[in-house]
DRENDO-1510 file (C-alpha; in Angstrom, 1 decimal, always signed):
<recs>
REC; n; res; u; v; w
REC; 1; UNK; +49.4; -3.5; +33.3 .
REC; 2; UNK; +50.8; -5.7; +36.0 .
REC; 3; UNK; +52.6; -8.2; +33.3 .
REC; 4; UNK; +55.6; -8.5; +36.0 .
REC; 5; UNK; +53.3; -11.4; +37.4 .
REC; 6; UNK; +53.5; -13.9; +34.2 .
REC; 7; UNK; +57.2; -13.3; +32.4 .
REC; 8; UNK; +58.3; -16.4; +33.6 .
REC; 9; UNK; +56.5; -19.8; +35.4 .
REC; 10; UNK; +58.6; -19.1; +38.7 .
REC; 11; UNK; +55.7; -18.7; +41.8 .
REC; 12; UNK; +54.3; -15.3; +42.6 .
REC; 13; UNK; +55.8; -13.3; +44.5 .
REC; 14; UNK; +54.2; -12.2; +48.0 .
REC; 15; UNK; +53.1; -8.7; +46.1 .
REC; 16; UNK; +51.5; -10.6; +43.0 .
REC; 17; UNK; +49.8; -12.9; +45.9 .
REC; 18; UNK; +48.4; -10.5; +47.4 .
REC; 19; UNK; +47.3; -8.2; +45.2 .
REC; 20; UNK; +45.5; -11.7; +42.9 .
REC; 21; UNK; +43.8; -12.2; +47.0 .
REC; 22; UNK; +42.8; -8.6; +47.1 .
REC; 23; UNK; +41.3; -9.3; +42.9 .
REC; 24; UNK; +39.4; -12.1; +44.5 .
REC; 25; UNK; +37.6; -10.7; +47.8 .
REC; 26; UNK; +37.3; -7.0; +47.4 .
REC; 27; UNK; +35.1; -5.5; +44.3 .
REC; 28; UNK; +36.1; -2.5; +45.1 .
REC; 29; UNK; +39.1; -3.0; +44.0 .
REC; 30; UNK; +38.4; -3.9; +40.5 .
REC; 31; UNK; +37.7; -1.4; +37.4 .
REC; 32; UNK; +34.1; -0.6; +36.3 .
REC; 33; UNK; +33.8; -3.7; +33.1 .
REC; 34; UNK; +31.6; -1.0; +31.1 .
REC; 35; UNK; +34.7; +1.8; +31.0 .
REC; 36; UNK; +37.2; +1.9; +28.3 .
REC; 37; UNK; +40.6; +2.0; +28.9 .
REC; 38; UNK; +42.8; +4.4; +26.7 .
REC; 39; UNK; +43.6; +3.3; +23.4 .
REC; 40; UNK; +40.3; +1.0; +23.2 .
REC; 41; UNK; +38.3; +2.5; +20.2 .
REC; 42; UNK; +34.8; +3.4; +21.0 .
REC; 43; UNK; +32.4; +2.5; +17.3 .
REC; 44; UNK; +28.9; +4.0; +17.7 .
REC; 45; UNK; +26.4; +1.1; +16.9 .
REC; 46; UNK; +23.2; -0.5; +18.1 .
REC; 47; UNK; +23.9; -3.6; +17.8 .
REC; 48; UNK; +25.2; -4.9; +21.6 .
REC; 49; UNK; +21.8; -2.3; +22.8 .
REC; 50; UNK; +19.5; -4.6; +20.7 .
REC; 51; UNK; +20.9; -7.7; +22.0 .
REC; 52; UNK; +21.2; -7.3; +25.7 .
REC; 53; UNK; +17.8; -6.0; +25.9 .
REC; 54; UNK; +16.6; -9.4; +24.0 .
REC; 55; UNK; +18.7; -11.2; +26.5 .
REC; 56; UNK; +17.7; -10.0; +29.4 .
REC; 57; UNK; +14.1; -9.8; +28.1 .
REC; 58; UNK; +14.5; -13.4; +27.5 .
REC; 59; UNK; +12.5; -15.9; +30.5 .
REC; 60; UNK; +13.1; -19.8; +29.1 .
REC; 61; UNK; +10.8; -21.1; +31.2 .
REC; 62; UNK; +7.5; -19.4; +30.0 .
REC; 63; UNK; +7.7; -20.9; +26.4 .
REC; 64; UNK; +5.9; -24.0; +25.8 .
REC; 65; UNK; +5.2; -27.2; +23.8 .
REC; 66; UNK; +2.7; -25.8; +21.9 .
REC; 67; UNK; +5.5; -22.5; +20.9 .
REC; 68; UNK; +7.9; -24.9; +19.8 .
REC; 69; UNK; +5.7; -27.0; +17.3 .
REC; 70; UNK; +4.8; -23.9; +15.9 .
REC; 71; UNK; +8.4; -23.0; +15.0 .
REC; 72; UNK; +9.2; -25.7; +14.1 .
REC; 73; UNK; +6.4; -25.6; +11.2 .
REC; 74; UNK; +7.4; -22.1; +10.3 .
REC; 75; UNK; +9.2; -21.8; +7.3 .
REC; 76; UNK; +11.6; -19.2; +8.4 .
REC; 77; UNK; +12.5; -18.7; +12.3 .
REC; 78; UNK; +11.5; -15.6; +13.9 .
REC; 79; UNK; +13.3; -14.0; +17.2 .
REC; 80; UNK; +10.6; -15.6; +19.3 .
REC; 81; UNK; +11.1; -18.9; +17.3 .
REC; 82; UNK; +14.7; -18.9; +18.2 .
REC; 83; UNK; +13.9; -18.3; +22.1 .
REC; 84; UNK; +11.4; -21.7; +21.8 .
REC; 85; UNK; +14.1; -23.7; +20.3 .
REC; 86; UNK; +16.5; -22.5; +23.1 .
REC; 87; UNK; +14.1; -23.1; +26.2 .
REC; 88; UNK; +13.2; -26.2; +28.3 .
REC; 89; UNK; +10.2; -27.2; +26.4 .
REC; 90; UNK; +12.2; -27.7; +23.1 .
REC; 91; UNK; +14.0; -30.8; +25.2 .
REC; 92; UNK; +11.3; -33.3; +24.3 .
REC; 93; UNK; +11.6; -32.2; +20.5 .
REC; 94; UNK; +15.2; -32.9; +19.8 .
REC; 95; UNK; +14.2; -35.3; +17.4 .
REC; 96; UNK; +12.5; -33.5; +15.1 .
REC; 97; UNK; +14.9; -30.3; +15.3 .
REC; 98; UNK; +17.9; -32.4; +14.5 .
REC; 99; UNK; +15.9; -33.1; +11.5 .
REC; 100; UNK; +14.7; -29.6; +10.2 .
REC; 101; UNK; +19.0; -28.9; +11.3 .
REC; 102; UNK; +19.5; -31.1; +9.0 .
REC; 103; UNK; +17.6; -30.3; +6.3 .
REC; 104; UNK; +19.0; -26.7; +6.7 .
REC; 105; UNK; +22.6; -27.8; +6.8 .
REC; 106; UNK; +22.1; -29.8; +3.6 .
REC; 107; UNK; +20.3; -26.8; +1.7 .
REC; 108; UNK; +23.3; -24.6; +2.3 .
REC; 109; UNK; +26.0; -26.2; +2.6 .
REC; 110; UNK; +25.3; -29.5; +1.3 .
REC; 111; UNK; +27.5; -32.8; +2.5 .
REC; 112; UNK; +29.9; -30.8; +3.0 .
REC; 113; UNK; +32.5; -30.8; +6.8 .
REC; 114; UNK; +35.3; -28.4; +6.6 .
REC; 115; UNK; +38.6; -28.9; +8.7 .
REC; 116; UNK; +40.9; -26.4; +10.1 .
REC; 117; UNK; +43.7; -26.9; +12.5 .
REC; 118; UNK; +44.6; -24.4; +15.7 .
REC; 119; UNK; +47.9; -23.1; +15.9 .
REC; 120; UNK; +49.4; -21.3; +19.3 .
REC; 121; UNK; +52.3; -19.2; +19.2 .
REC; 122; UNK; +52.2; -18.0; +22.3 .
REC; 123; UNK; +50.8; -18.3; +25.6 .
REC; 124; UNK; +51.5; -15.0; +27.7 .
REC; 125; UNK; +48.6; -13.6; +29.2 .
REC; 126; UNK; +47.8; -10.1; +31.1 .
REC; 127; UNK; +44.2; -11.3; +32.2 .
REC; 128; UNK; +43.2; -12.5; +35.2 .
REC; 129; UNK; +40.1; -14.7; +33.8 .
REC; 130; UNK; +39.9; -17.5; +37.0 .
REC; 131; UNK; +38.5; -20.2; +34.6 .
REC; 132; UNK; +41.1; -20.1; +32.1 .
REC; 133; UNK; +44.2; -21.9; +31.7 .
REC; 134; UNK; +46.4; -19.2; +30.3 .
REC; 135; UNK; +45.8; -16.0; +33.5 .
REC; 136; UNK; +48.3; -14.3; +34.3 .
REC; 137; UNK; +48.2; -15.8; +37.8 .
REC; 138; UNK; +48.2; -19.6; +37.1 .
REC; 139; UNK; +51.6; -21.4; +37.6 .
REC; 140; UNK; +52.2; -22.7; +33.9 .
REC; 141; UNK; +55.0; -22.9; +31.5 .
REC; 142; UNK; +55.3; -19.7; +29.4 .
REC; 143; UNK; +56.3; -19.8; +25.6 .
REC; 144; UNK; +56.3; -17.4; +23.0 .
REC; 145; UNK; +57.4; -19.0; +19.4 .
REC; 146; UNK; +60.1; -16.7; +17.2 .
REC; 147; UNK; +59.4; -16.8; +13.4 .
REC; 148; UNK; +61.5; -19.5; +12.9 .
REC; 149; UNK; +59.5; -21.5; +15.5 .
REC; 150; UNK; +56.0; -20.9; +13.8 .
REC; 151; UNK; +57.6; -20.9; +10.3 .
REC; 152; UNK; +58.8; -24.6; +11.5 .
REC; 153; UNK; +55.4; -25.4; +13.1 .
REC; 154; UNK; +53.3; -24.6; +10.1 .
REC; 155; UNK; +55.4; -26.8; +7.7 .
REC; 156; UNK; +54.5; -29.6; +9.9 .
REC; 157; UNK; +51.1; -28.6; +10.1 .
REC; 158; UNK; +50.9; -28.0; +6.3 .
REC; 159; UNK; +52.7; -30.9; +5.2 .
REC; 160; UNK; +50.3; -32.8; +7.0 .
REC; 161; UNK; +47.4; -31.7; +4.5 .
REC; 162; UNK; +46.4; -29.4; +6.5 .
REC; 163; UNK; +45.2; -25.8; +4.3 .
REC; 164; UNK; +43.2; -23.7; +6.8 .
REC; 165; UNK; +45.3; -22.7; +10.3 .
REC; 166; UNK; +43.6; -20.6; +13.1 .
REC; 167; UNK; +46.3; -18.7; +15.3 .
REC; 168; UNK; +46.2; -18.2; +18.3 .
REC; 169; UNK; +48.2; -16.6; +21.2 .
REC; 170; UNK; +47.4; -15.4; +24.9 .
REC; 171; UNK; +46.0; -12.0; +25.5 .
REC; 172; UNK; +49.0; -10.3; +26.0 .
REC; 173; UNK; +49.7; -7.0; +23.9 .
REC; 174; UNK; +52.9; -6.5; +25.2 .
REC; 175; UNK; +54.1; -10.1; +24.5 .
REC; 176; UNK; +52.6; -10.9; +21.2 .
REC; 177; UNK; +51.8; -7.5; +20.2 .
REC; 178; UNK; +50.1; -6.7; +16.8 .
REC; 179; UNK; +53.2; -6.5; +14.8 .
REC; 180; UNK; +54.3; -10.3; +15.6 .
REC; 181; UNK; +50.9; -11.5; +15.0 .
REC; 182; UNK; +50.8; -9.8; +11.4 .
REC; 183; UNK; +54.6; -11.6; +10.9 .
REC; 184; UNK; +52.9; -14.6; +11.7 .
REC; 185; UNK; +50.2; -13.6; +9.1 .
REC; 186; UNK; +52.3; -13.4; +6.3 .
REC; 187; UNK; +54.1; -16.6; +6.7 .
REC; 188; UNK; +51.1; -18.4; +7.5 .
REC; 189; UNK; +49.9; -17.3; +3.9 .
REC; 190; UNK; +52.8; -19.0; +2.5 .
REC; 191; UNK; +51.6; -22.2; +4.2 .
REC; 192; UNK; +47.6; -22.1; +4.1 .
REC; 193; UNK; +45.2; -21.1; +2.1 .
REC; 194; UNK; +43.2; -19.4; +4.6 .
REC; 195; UNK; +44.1; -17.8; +8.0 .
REC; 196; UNK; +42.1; -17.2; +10.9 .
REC; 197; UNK; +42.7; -15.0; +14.0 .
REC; 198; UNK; +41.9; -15.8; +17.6 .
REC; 199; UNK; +43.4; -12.8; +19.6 .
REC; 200; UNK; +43.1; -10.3; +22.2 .
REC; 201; UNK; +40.4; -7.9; +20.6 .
REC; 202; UNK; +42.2; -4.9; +18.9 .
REC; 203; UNK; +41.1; -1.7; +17.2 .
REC; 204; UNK; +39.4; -1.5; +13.1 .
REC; 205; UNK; +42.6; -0.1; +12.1 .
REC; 206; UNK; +44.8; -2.8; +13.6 .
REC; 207; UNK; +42.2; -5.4; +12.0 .
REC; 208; UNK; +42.4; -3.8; +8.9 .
REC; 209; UNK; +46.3; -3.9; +9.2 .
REC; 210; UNK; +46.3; -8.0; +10.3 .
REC; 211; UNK; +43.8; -8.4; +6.9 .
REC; 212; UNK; +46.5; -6.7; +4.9 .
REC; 213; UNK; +49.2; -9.2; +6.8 .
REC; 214; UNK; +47.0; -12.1; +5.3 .
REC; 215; UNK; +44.7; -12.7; +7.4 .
REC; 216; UNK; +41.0; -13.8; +6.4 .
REC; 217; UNK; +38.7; -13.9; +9.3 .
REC; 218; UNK; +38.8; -13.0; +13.3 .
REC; 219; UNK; +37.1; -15.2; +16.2 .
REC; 220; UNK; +36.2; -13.4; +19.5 .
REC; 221; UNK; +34.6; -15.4; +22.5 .
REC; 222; UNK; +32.3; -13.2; +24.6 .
REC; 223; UNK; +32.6; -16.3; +26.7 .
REC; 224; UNK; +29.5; -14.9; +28.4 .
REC; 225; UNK; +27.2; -11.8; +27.6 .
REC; 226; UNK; +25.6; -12.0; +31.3 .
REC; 227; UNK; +27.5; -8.2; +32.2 .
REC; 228; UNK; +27.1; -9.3; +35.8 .
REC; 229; UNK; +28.5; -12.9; +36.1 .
REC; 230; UNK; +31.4; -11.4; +33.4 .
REC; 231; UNK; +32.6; -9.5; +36.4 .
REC; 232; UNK; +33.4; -11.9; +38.6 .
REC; 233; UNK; +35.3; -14.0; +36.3 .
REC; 234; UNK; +37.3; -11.5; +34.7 .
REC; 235; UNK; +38.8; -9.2; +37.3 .
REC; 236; UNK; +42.1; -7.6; +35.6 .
REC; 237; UNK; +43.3; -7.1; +32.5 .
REC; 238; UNK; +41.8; -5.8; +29.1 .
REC; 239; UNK; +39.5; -8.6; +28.8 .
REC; 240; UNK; +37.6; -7.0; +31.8 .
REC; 241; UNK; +36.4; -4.1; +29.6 .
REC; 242; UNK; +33.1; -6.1; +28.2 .
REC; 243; UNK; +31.7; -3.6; +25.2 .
REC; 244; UNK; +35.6; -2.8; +23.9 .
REC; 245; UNK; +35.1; -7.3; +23.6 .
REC; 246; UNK; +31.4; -7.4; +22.5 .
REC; 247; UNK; +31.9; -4.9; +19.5 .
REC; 248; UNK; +35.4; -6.9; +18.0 .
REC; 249; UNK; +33.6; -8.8; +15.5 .
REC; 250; UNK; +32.1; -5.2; +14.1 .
REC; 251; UNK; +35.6; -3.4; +14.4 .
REC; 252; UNK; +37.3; -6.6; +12.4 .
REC; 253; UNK; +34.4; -6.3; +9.5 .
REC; 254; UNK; +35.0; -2.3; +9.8 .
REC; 255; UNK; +38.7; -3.2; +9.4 .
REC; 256; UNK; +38.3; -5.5; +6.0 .
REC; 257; UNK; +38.0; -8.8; +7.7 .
REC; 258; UNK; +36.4; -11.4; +5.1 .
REC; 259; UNK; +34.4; -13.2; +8.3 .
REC; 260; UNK; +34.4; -13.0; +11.8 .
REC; 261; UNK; +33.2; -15.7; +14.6 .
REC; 262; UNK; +31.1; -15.7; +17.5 .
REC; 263; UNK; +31.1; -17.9; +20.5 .
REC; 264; UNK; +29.8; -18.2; +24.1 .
REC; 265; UNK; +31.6; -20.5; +26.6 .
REC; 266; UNK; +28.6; -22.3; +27.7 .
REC; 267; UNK; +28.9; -23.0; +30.9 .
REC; 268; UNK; +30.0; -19.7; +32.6 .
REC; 269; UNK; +26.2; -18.5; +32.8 .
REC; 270; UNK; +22.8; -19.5; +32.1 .
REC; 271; UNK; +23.7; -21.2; +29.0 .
REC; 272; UNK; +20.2; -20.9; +26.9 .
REC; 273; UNK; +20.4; -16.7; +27.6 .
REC; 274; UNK; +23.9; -17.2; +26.6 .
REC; 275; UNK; +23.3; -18.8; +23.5 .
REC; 276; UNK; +20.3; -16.7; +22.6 .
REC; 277; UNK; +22.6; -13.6; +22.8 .
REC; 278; UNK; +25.5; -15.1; +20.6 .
REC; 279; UNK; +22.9; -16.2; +17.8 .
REC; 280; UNK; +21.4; -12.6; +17.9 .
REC; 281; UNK; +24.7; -11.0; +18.1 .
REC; 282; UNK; +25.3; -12.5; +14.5 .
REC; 283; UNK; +21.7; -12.0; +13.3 .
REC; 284; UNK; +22.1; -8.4; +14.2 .
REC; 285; UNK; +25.7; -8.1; +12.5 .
REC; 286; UNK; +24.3; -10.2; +9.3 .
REC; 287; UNK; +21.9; -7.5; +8.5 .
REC; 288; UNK; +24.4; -4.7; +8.9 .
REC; 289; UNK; +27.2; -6.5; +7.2 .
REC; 290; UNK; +25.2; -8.8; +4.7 .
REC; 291; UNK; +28.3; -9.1; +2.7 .
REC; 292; UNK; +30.1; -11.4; +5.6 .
REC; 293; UNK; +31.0; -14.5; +6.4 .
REC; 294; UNK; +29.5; -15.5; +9.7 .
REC; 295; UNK; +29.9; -18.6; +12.1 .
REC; 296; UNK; +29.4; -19.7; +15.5 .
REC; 297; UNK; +31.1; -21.9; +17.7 .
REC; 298; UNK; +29.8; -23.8; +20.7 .
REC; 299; UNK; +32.7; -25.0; +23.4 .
REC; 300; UNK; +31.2; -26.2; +26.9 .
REC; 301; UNK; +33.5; -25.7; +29.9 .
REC; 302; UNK; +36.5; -28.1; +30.1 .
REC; 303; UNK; +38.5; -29.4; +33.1 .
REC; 304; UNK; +41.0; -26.5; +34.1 .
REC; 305; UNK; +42.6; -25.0; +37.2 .
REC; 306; UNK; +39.9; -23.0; +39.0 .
REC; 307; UNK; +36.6; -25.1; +37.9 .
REC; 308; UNK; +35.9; -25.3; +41.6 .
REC; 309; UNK; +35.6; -21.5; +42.0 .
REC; 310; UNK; +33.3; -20.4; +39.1 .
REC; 311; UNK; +30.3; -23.0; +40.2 .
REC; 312; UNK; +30.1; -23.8; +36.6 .
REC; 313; UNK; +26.4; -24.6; +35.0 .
REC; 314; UNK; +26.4; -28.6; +33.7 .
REC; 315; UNK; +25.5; -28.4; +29.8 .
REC; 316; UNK; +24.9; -31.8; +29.1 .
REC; 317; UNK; +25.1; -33.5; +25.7 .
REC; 318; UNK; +21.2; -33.4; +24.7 .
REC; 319; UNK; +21.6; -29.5; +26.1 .
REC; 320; UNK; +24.6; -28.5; +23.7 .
REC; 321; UNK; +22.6; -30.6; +20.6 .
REC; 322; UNK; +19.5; -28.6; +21.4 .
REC; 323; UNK; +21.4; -25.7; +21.2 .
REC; 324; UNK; +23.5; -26.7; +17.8 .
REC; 325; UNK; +20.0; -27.3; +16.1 .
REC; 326; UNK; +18.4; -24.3; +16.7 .
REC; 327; UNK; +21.8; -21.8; +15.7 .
REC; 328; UNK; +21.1; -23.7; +12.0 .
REC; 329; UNK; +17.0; -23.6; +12.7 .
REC; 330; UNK; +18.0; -19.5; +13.2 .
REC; 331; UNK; +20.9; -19.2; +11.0 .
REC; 332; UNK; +21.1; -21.4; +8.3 .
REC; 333; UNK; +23.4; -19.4; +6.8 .
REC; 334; UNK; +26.5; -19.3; +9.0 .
REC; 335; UNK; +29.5; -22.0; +9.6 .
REC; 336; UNK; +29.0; -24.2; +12.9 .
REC; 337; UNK; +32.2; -24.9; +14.5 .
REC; 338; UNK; +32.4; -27.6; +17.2 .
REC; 339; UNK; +35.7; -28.0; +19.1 .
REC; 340; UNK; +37.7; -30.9; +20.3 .
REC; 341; UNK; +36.4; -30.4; +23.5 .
REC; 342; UNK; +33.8; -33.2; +22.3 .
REC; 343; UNK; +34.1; -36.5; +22.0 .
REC; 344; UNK; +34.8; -37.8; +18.8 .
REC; 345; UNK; +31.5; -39.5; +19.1 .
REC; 346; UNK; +29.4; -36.8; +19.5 .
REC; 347; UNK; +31.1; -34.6; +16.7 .
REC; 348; UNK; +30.6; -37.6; +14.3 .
REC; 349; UNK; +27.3; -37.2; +14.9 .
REC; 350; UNK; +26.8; -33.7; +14.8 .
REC; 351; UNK; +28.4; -33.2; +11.1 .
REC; 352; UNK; +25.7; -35.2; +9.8 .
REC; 353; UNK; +23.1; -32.8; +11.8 .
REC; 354; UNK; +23.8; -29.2; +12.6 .
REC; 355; UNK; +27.8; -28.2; +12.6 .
REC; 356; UNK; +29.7; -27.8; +9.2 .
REC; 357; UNK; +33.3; -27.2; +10.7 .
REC; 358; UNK; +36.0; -29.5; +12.8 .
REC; 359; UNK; +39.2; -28.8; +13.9 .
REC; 360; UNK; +41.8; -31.8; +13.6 .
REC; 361; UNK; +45.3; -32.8; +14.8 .
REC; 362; UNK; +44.4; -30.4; +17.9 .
REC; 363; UNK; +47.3; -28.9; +20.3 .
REC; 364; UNK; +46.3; -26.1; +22.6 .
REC; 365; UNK; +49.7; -26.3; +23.7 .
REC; 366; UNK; +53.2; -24.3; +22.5 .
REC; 367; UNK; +55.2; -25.0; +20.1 .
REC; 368; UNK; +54.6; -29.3; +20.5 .
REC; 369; UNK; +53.5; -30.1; +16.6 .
REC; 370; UNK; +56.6; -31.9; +15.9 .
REC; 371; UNK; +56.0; -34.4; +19.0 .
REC; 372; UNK; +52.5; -34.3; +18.7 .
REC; 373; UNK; +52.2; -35.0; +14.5 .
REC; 374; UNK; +55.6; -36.9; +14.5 .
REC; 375; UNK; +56.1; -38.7; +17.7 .
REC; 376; UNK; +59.8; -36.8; +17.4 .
REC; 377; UNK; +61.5; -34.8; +20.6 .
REC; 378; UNK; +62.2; -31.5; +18.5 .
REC; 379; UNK; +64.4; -30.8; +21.4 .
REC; 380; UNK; +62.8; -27.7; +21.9 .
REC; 381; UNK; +61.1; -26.4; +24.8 .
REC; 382; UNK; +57.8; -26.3; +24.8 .
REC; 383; UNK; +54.2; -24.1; +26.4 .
REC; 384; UNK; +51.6; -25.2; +28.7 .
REC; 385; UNK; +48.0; -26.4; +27.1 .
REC; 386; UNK; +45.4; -24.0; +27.8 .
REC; 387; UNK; +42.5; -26.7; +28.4 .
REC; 388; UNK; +42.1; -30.5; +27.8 .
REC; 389; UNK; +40.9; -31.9; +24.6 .
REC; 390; UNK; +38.4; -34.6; +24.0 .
REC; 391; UNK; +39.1; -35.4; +20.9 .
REC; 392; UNK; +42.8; -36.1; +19.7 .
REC; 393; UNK; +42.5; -37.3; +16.2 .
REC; 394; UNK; +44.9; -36.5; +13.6 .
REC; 395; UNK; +44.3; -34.4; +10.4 .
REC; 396; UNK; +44.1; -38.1; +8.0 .
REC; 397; UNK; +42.3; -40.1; +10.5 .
REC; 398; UNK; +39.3; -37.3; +10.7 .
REC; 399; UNK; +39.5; -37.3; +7.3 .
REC; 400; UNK; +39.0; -40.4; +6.8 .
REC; 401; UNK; +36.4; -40.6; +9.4 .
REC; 402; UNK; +34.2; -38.2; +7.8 .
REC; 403; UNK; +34.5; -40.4; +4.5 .
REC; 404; UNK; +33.0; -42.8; +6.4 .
REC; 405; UNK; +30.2; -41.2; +7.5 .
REC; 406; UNK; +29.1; -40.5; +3.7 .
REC; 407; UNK; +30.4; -36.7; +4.1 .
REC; 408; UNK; +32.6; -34.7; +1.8 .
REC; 409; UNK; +35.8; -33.4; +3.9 .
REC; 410; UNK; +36.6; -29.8; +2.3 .
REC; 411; UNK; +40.0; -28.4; +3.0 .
REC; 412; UNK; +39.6; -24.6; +1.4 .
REC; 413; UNK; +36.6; -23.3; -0.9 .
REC; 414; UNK; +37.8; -20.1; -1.4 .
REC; 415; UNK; +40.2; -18.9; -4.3 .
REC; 416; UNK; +42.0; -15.6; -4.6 .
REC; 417; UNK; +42.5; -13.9; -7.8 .
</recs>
């Protein structure tokens, strides 16, 4: 792995240029997405088979009016209901799938909006993905917190009110390998009462070893299922391998994990065959795991460094609703998670519809909670943001936002004994 390229934020060096020019204009050059590399564990399951065959099965434009009002009145959503909800003639019904949403949401999770906060520890990556913020190649400030660092981080975070943290690093094993992520585990559990994982994907026993560490749930992005298009964004690195990615969520539930998340970056591809695919890629998991938690996110492309190169697909507001109300139309079951990439706006309004979880008091930045919670210069250095957020607000105003909105804000649900 060619990690000489992002040790420090100096510029590349005429080798690293030309071997990220040779990445971007020869395919030859690249590895085959579908092959493992050594080390990646291989599971034997049907799941990603049954999925990509719905995807690319899947034509949005042949579904009409009359398709949707018919799911719409069906008590429980098929397959083919789900694909109505998703397609072009579901736009002039947003109305009345926000309400049936809505209805869902209340029936399982009643008036309740949970809040979580992310935490990154470190923002090395091996991966040249061109959209993201955090490839090896861009020129950005690299950090990597020590254990006093995070311990220091999550006190802040904690004292704030804050009892559910998602970690996060860059997908760097070599960096943040498995062993500092489980230390950062264990302390978090000292600080939260749950912990969730958003990592490089690793193998069921290394899953199973990060549960025992304290951790309750994992979140992968697929960031798009579209094998094709996933080749030219992702042209080195780990990531590259798409199954080893596509079958995490299974390895972290074969590994103990209490829940796992799913999530397409909508934007990358065709966004309703992209959504189709992450709501089938639970369905499919929920009937071989029924004893799991399962939830969804729904991020849209934000501003970042190369947004000119990947001629990104708009996903307008309406679009991204649509697609919120029919995940809870499909899956009424699983948590909705909507990011701070939104406005605060639009995720006031979607609590009271289709999504049941918000983060709050928001860095995607290293090792800047004291500046960012406190308005105090820790006087330590700090890591580069891996995106813009929308939506800035703190832990207590959120909360006290939902209040207002006649919602209940729920800071953990879950008790061990």
């Amino acid at each position: 792995m060619e990690n000489q390229f992002f040790v420090d934020s100096e510029f590349l060096s005429p080798e690293a240029l030309a071997r990220k020019h040779q990445l971007e204009n020869d395919p030859s050059c690249r590895t085959d997405p579908m092959a493992y590399l050594p080390g990646m564990e291989q599971i034997h399951s049907d799941v990603r088979e049954k999925v990509i065959a719905q995807m690319e099965a899947y034509d949005p434009d042949r579904y009409t009016a009359r398709q949707v009002e018919a799911a719409l009145q069906h008590e429980t959503c098929t397959i083919e209901d789900f694909k109505a909800l998703l397609s072009p003639a579901a736009e002039p019904y947003l109305e009345q799938m926000a309400q049936r949403a809505r209805l869902e949401t209340r029936r399982h999770f009643g008036n309740t909006v949970y809040l979580f906060t992310p935490l990154y520890i470190a923002n090395y990556c091996e991966n040249y993905c061109i959209y993201c913020g955090f490839n090896c190649y861009n020129h950005i400030k690299r950090m990597k917190l020590n254990m006093e660092q995070i311990e220091h981080e999550m006190k802040i975070v904690a004292d704030s009110g804050m009892e559910e943290v998602l970690l996060l690093t860059g997908e760097s094993r070599s960096m943040s390998d498995v062993a500092y992520i489980g230390e950062a585990c264990k302390l978090a559990r000292k600080y939260f009462r749950m912990v969730g994982l958003e990592i490089y994907p690793v193998n069921s026993d290394e899953y199973r070893y990060l549960r025992e560490c304290g951790a309750d749930y994992v979140t992968v992005f697929q960031e798009t299922y579209d094998v094709a298009k996933y080749e030219t964004l992702h042209l080195m690195g780990h990531k590259r391998v798409w199954p080893y990615r596509f079958d995490a969520q299974e390895r972290a539930l074969m590994g103990g994990m209490r829940g796992v998340g799913f999530s397409a970056l909508l934007g990358l591809a065709n966004f309703r065959k992209d959504a189709l695919a992450t709501g089938l890629h639970v369905y499919y998991l929920q009937r071989k795991y029924p004893h799991a938690e399962m939830s969804l996110s729904c991020p849209r492309l934000r501003p970042i460094i190369n947004n000119d190169k990947i001629n990104p697909q708009d996903v307008h507001e309406r679009q991204l609703c649509q697609v919120l109300c029919a995940y809870r139309i499909f899956l009424p079951f699983a948590g909705i998670t909507v990011s701070s990439r939104e406005s605060a706006e639009f995720r006031n309004g979607i609590v009271k519809i289709a999504a049941t979880k918000v983060s709050a008091g928001v860095s995607t930045g290293i090792g800047d909670h004291e500046s960012k919670y406190t308005g105090k210069d820790s006087g330590e250095a700090e890591g580069d943001e891996q995106f813009e957020i929308n939506d800035g607000r703190s832990f207590s105003k959120m909360y006290d936002d939902i209040s207002a909105e006649g919602l209940q804000p729920v800071l953990n649900d879950y008790l061990y004994v």
